[in-house]
PDB file with SEQRES, HELIX, SHEET and CRYST1 records, atoms N, CA, C and O in Angstrom:
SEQRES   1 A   86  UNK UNK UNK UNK UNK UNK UNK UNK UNK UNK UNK UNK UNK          
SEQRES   2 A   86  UNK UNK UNK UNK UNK UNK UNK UNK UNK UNK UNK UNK UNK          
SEQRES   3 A   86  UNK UNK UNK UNK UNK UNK UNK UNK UNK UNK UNK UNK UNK          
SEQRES   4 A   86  UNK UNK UNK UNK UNK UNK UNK UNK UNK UNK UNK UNK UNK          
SEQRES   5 A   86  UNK UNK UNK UNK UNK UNK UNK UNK UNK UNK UNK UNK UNK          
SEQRES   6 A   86  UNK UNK UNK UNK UNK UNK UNK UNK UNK UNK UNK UNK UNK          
SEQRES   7 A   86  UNK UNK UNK UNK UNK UNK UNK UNK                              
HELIX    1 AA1 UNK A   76  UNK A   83  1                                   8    
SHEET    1 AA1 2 UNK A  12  UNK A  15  0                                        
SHEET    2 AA1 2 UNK A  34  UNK A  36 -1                                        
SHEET    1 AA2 2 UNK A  20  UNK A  23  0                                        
SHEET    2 AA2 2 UNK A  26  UNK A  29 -1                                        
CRYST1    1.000    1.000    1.000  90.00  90.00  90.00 P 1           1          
ATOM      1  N   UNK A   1     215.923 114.544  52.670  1.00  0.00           N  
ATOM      2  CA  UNK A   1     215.739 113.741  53.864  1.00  0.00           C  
ATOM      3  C   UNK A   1     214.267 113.643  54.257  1.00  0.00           C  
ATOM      4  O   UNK A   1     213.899 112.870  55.141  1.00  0.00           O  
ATOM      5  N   UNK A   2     213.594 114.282  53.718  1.00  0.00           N  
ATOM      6  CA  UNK A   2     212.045 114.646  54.437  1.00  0.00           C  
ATOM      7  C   UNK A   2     211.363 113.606  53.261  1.00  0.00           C  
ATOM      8  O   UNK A   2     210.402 113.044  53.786  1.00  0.00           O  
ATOM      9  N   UNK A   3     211.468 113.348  52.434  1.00  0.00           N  
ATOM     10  CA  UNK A   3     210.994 111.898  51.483  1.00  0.00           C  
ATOM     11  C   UNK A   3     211.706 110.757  51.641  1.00  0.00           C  
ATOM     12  O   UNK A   3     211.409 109.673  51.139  1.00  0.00           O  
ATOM     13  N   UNK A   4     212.636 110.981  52.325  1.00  0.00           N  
ATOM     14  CA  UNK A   4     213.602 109.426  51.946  1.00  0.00           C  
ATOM     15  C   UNK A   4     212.824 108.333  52.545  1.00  0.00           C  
ATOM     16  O   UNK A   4     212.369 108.432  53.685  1.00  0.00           O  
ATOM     17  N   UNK A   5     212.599 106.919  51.546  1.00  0.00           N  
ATOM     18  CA  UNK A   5     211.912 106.031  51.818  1.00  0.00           C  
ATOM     19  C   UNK A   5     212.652 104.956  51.715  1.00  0.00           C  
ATOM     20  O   UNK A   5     213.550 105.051  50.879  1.00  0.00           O  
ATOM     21  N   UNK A   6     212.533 103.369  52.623  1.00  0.00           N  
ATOM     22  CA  UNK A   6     213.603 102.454  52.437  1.00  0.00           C  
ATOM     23  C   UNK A   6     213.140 102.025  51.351  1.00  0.00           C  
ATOM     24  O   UNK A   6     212.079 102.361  50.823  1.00  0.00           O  
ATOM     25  N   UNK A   7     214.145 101.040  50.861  1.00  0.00           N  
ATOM     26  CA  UNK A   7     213.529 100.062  49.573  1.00  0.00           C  
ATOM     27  C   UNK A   7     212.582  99.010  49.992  1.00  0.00           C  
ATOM     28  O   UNK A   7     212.441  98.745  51.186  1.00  0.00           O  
ATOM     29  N   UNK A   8     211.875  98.348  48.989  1.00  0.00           N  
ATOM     30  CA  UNK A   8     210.612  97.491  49.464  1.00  0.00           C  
ATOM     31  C   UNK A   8     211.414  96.134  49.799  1.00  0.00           C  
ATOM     32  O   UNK A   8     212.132  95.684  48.906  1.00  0.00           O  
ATOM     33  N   UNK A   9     211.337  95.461  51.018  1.00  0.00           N  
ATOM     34  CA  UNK A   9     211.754  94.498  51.554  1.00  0.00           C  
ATOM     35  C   UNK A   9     211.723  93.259  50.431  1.00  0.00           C  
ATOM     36  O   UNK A   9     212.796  92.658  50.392  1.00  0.00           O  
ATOM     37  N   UNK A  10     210.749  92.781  49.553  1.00  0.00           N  
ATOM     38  CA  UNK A  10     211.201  91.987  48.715  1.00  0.00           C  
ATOM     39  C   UNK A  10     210.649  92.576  47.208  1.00  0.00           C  
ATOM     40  O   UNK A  10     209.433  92.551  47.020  1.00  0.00           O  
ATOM     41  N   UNK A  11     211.475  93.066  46.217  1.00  0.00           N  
ATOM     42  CA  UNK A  11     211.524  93.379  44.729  1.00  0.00           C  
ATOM     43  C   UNK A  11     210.149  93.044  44.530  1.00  0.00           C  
ATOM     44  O   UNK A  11     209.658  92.058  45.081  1.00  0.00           O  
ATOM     45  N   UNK A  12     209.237  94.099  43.482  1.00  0.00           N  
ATOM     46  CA  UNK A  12     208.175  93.556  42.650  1.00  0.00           C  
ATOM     47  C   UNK A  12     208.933  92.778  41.402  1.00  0.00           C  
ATOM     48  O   UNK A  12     209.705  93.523  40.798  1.00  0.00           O  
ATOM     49  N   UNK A  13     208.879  91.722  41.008  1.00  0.00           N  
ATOM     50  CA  UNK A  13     208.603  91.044  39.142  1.00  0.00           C  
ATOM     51  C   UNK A  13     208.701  91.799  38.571  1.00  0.00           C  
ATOM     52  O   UNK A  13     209.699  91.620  37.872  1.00  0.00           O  
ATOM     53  N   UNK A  14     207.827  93.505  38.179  1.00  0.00           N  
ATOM     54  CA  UNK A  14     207.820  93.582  37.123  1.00  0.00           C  
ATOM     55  C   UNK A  14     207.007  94.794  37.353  1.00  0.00           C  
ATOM     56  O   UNK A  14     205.828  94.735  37.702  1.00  0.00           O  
ATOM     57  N   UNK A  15     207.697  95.970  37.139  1.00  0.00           N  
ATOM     58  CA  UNK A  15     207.917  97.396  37.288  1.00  0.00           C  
ATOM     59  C   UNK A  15     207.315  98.277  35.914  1.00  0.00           C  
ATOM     60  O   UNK A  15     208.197  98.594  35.116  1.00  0.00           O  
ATOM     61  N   UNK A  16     206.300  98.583  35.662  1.00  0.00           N  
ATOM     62  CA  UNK A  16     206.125  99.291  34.208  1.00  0.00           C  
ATOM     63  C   UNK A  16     207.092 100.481  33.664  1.00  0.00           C  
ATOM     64  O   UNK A  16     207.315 101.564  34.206  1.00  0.00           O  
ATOM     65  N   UNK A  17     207.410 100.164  32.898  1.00  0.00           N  
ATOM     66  CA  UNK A  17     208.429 101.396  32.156  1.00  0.00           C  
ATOM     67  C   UNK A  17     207.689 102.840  32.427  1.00  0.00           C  
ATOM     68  O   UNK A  17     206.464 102.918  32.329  1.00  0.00           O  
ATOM     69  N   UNK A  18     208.383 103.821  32.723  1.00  0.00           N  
ATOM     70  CA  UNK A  18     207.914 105.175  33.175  1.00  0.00           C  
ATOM     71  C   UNK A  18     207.867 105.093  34.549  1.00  0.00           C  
ATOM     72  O   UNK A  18     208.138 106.135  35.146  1.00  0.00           O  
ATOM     73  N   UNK A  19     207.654 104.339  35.056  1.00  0.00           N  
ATOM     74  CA  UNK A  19     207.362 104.782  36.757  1.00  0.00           C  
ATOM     75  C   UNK A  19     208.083 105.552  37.734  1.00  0.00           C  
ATOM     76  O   UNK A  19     209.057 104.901  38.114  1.00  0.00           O  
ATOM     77  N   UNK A  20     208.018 106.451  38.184  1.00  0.00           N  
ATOM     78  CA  UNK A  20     208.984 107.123  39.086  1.00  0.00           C  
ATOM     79  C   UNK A  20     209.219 106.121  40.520  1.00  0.00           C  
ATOM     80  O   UNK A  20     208.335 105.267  40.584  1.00  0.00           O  
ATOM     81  N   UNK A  21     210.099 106.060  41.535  1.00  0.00           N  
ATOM     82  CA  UNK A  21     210.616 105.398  42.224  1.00  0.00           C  
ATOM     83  C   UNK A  21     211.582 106.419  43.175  1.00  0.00           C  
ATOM     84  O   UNK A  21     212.333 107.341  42.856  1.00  0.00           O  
ATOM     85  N   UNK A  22     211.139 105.703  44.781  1.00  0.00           N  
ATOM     86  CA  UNK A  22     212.329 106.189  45.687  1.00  0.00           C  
ATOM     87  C   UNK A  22     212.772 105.151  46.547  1.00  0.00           C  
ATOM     88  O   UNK A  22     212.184 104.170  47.001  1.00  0.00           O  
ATOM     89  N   UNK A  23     213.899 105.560  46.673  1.00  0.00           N  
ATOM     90  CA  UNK A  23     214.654 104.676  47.449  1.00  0.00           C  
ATOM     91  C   UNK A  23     216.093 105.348  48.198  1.00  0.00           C  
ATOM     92  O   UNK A  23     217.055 105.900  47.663  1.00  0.00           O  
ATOM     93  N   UNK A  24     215.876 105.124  49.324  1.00  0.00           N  
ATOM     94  CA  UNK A  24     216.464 106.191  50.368  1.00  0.00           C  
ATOM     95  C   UNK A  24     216.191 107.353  50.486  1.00  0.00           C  
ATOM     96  O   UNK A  24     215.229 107.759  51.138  1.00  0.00           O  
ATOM     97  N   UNK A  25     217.322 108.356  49.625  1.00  0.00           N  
ATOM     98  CA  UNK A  25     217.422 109.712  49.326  1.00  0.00           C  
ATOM     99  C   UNK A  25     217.651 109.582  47.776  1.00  0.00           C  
ATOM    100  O   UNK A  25     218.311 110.498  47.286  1.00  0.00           O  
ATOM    101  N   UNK A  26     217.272 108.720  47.030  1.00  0.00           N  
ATOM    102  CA  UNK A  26     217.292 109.075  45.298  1.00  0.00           C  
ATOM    103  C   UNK A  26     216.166 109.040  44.683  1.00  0.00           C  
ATOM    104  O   UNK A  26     215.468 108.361  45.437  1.00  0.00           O  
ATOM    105  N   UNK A  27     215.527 109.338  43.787  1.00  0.00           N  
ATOM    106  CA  UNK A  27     214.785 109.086  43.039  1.00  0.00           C  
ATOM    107  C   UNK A  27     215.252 108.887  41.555  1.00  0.00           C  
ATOM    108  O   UNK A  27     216.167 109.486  40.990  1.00  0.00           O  
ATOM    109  N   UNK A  28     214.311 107.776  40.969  1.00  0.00           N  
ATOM    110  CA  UNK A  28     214.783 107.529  39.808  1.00  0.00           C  
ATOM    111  C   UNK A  28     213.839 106.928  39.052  1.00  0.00           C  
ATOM    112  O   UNK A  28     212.932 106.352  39.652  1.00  0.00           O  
ATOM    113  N   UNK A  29     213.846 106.931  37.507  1.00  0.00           N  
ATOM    114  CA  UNK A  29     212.836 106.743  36.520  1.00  0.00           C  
ATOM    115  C   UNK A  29     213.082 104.875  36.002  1.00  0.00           C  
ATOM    116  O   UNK A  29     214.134 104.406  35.569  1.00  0.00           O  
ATOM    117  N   UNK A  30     212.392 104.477  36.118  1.00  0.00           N  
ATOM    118  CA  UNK A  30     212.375 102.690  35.518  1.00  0.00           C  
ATOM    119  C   UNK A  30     211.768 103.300  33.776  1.00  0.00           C  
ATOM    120  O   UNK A  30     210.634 103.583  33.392  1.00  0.00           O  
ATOM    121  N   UNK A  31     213.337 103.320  32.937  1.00  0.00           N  
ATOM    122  CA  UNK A  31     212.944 103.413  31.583  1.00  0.00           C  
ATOM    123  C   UNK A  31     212.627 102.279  30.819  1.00  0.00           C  
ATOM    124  O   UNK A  31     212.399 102.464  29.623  1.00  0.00           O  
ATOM    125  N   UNK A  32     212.581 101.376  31.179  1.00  0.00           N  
ATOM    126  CA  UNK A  32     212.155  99.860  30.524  1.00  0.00           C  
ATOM    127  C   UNK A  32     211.499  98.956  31.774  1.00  0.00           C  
ATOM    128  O   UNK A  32     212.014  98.903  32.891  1.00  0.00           O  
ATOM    129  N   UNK A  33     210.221  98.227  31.374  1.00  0.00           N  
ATOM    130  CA  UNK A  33     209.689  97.322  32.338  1.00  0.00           C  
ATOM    131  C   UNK A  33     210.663  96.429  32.744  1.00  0.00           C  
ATOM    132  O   UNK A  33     211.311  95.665  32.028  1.00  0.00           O  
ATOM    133  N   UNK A  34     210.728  96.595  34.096  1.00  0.00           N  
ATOM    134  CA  UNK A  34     212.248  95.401  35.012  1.00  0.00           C  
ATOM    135  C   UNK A  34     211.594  95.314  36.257  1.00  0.00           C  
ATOM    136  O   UNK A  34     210.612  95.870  36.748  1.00  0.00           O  
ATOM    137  N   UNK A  35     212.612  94.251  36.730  1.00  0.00           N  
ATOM    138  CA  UNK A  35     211.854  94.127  38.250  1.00  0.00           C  
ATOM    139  C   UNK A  35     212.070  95.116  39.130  1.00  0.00           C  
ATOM    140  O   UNK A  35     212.334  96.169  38.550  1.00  0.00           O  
ATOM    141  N   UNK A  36     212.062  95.209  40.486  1.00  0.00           N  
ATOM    142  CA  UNK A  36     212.449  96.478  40.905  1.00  0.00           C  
ATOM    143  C   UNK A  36     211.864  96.451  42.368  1.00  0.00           C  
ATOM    144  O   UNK A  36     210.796  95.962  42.735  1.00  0.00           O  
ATOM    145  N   UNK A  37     213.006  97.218  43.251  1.00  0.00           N  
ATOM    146  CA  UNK A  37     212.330  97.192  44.414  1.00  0.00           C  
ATOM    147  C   UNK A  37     212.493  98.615  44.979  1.00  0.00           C  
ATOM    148  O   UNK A  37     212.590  98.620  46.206  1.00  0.00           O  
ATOM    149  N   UNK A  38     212.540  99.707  44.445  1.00  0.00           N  
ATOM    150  CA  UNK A  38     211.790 101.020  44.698  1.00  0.00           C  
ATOM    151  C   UNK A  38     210.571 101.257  45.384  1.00  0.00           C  
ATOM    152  O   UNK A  38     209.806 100.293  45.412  1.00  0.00           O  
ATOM    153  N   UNK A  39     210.190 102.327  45.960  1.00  0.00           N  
ATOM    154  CA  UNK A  39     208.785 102.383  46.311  1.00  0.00           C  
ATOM    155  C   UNK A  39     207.882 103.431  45.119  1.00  0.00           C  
ATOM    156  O   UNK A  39     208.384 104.554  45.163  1.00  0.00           O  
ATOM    157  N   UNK A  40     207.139 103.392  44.465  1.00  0.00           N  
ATOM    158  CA  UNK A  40     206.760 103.650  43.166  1.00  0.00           C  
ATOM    159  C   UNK A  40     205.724 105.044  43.718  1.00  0.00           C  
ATOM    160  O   UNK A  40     204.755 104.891  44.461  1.00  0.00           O  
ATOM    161  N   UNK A  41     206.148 106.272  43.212  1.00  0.00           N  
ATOM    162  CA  UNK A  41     205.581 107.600  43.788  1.00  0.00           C  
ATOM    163  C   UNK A  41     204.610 107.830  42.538  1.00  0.00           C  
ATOM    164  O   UNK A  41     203.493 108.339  42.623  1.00  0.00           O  
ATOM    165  N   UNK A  42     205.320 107.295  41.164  1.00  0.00           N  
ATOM    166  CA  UNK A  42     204.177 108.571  40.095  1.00  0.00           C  
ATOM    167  C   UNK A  42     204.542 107.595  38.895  1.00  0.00           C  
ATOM    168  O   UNK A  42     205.039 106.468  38.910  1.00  0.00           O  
ATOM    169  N   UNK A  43     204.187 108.293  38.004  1.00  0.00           N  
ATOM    170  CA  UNK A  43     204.543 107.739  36.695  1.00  0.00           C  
ATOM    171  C   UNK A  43     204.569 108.776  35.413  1.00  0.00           C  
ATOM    172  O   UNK A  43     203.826 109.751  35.523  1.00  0.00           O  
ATOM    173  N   UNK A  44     205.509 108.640  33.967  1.00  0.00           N  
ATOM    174  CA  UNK A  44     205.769 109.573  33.410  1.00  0.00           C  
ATOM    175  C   UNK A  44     205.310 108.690  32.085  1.00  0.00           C  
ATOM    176  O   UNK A  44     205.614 107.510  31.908  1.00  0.00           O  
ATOM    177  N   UNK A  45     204.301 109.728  30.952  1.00  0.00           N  
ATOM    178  CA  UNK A  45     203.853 109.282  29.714  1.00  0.00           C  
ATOM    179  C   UNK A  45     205.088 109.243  28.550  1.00  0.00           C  
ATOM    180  O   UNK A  45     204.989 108.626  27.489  1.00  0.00           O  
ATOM    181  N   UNK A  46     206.406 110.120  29.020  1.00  0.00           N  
ATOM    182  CA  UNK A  46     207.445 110.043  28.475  1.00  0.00           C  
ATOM    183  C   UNK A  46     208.423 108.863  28.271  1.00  0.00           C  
ATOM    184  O   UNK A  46     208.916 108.234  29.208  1.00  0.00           O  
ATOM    185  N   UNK A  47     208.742 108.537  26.517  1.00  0.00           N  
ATOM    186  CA  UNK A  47     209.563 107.360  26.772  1.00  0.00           C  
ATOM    187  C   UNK A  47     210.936 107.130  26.949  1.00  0.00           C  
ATOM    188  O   UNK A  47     211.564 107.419  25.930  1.00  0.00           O  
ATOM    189  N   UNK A  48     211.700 106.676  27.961  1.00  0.00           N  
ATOM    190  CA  UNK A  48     212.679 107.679  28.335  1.00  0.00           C  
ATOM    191  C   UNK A  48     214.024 106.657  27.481  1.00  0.00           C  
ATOM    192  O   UNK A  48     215.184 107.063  27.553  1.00  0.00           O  
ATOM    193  N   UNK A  49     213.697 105.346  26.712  1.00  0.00           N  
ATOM    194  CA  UNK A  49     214.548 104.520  26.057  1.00  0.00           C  
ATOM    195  C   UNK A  49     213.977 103.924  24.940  1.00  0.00           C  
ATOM    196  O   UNK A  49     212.963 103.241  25.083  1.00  0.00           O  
ATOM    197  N   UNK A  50     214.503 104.092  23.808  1.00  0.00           N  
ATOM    198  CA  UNK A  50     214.281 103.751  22.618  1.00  0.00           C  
ATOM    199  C   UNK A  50     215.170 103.128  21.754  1.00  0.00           C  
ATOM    200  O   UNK A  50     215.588 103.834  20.836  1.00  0.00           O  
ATOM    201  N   UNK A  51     215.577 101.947  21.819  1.00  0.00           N  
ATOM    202  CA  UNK A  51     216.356 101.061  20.913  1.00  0.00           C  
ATOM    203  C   UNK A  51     216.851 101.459  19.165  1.00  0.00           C  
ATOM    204  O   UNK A  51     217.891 101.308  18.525  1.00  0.00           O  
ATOM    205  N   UNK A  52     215.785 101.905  18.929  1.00  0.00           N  
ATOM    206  CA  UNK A  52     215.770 101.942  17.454  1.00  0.00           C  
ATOM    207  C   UNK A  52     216.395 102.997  17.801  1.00  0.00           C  
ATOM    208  O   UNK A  52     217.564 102.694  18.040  1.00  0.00           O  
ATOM    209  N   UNK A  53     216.130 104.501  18.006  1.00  0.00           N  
ATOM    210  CA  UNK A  53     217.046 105.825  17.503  1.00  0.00           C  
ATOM    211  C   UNK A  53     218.234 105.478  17.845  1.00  0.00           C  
ATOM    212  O   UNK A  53     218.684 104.453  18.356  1.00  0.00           O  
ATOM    213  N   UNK A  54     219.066 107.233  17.231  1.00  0.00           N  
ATOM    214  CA  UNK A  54     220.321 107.049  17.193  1.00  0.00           C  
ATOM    215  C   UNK A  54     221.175 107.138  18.627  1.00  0.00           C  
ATOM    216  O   UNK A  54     222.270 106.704  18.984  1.00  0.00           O  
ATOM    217  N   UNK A  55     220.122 107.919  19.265  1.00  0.00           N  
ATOM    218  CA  UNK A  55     220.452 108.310  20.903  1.00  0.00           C  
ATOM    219  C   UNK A  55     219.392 107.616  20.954  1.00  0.00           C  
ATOM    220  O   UNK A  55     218.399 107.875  20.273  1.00  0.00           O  
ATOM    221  N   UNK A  56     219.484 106.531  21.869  1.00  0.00           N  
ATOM    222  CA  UNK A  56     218.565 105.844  22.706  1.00  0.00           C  
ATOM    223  C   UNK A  56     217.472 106.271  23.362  1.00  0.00           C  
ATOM    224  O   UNK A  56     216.278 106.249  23.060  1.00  0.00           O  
ATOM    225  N   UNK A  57     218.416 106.905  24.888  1.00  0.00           N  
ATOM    226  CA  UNK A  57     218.210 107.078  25.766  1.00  0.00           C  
ATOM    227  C   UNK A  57     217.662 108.877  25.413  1.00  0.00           C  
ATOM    228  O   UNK A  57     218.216 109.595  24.581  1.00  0.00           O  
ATOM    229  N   UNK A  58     216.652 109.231  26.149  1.00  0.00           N  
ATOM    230  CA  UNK A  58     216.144 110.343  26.010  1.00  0.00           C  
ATOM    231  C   UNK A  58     216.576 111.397  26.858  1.00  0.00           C  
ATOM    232  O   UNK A  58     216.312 112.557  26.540  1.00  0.00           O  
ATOM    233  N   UNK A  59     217.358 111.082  28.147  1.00  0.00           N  
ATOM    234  CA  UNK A  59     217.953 111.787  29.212  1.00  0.00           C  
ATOM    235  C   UNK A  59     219.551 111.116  29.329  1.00  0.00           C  
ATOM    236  O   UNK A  59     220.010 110.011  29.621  1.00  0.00           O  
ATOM    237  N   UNK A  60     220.097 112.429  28.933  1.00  0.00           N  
ATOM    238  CA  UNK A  60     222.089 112.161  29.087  1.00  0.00           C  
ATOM    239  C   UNK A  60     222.276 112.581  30.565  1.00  0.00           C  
ATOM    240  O   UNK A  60     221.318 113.010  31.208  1.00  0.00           O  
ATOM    241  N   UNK A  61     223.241 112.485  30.986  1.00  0.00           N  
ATOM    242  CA  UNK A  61     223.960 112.494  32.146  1.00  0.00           C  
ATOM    243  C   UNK A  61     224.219 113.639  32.542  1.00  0.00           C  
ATOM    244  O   UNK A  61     225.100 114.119  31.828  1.00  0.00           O  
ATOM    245  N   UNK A  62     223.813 114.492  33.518  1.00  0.00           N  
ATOM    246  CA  UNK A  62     223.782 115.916  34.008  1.00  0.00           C  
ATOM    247  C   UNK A  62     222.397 116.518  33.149  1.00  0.00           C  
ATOM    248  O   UNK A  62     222.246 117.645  32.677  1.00  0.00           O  
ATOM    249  N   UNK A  63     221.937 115.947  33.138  1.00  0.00           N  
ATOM    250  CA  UNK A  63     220.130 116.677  32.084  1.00  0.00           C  
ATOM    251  C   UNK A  63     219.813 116.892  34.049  1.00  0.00           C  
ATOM    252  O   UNK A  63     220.605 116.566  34.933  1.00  0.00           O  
ATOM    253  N   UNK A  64     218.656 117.422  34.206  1.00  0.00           N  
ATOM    254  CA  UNK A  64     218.362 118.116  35.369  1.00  0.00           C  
ATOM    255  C   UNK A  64     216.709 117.918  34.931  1.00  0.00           C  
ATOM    256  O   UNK A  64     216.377 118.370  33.836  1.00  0.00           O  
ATOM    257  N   UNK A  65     215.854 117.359  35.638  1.00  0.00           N  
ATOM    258  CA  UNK A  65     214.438 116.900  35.054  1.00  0.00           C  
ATOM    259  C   UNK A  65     213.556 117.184  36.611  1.00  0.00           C  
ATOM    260  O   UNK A  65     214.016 117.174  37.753  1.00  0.00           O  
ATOM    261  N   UNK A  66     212.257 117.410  36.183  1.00  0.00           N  
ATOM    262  CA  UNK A  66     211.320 118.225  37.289  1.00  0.00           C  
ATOM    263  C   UNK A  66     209.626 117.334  37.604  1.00  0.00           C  
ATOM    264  O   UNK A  66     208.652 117.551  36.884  1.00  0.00           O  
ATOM    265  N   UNK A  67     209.609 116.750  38.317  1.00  0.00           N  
ATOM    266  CA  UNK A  67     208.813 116.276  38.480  1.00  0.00           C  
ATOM    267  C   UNK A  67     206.932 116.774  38.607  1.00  0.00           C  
ATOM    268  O   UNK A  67     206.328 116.793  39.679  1.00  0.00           O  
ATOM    269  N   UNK A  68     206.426 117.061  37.509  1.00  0.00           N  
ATOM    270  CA  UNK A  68     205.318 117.830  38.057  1.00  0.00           C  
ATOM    271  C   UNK A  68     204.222 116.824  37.968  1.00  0.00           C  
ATOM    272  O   UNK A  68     204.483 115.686  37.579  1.00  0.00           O  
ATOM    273  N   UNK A  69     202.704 117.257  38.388  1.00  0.00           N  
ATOM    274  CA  UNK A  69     201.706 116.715  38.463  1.00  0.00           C  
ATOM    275  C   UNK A  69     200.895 116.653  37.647  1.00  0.00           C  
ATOM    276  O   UNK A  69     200.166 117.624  37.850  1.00  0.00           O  
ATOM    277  N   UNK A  70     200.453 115.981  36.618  1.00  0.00           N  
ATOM    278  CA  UNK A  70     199.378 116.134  35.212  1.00  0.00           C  
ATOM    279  C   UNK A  70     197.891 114.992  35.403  1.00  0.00           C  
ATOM    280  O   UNK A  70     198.143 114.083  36.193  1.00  0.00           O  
ATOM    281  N   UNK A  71     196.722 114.947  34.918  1.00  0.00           N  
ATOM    282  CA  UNK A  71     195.796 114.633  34.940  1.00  0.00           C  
ATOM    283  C   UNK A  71     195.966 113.125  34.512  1.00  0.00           C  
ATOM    284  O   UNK A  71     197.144 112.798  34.370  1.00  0.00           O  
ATOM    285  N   UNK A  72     195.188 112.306  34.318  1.00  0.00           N  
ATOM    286  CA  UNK A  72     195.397 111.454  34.006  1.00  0.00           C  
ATOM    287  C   UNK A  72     194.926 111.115  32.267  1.00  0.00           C  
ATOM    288  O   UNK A  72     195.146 110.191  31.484  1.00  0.00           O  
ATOM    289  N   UNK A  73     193.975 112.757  32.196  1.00  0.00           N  
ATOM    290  CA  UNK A  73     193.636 112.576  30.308  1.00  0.00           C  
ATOM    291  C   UNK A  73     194.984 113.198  30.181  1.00  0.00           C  
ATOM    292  O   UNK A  73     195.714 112.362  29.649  1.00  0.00           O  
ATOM    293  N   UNK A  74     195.574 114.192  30.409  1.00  0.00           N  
ATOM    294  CA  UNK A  74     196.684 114.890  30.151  1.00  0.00           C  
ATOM    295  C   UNK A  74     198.085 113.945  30.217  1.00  0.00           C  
ATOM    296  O   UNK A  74     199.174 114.239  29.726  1.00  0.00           O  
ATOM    297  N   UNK A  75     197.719 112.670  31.002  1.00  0.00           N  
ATOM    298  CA  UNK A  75     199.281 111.502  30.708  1.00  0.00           C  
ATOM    299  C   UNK A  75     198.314 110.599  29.259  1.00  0.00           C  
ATOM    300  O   UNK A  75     198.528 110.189  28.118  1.00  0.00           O  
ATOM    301  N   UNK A  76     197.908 110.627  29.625  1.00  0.00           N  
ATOM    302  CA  UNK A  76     196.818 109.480  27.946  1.00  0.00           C  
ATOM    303  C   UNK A  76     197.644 110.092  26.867  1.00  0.00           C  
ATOM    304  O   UNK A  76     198.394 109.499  26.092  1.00  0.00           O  
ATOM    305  N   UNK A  77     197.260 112.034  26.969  1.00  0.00           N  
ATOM    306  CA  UNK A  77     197.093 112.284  25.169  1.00  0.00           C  
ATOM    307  C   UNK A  77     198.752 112.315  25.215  1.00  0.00           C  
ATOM    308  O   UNK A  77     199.243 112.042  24.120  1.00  0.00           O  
ATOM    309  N   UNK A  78     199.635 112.571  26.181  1.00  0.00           N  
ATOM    310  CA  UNK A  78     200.909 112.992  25.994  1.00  0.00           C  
ATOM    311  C   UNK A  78     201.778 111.504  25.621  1.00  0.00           C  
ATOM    312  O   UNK A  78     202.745 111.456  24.861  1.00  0.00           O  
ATOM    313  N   UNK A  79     201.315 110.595  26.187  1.00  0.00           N  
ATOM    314  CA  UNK A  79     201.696 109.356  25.981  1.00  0.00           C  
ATOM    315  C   UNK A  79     201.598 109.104  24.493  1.00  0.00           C  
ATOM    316  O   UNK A  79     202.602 108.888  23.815  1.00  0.00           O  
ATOM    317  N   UNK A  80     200.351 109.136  23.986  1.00  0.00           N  
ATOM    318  CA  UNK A  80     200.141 108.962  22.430  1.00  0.00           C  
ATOM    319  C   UNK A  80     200.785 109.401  22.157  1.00  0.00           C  
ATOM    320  O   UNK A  80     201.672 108.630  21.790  1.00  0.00           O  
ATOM    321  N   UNK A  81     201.201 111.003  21.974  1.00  0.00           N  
ATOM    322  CA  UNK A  81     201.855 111.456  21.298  1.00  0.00           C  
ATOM    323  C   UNK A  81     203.495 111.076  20.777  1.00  0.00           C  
ATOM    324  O   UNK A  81     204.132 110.943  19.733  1.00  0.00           O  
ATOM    325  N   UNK A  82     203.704 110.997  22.416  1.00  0.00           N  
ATOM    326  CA  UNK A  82     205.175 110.345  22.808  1.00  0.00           C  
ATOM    327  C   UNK A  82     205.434 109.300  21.981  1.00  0.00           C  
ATOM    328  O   UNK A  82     206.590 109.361  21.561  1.00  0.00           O  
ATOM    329  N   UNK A  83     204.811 108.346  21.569  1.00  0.00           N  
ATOM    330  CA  UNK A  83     205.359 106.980  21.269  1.00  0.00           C  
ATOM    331  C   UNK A  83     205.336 107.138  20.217  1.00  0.00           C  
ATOM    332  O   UNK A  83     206.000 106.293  19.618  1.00  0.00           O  
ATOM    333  N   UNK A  84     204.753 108.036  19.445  1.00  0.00           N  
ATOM    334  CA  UNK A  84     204.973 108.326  17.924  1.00  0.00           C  
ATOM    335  C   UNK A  84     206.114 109.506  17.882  1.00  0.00           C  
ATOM    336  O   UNK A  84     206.222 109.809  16.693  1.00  0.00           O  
ATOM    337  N   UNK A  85     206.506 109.854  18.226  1.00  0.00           N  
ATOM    338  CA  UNK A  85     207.512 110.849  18.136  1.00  0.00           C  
ATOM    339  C   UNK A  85     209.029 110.240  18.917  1.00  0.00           C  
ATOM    340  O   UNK A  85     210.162 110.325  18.443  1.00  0.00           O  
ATOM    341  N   UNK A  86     208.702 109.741  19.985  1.00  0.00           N  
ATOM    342  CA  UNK A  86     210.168 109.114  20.446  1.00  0.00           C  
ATOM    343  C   UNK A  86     210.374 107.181  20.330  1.00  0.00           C  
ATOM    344  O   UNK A  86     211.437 106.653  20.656  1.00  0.00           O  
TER     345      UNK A  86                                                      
END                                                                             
């Protein structure tokens, strides 16, 4: 209750994949660039949807995930890494 934020009165176009997002009392990850009307808190170098593998999606249903704070060289090199590995 002490973060809950309304949603943004009219949707952005076009939301970059990774972005963290709140809206009310949820928070939630935009795994593919979409439009979106969240209010946009952070962003993650992790790719959380991948078409080609066999599991897509990088987070199943009851996974439990932690939001921490990293540098912005520290989202660069993790990102690289990420997109070659997931």
């Amino acid at each position: 209750e002490e973060i809950a934020t309304p949603r943004k009165e009219s949707p952005r176009s076009s939301i970059p994949k990774g972005s963290v997002g709140i809206a009310g009392m949820q928070t939630g990850v935009y795994p593919i660039e979409t439009p979106g009307g969240w209010q946009l808190i952070g962003r993650t170098p992790l790719t959380l949807f991948n078409p080609k593998k066999d599991s897509p999606s990088l987070l199943q249903a009851g996974d439990r995930i932690r939001f921490v704070s990293i540098s912005e060289t520290e989202y660069e090199a993790q990102n690289e890494v990420d997109e070659d590995e997931y």
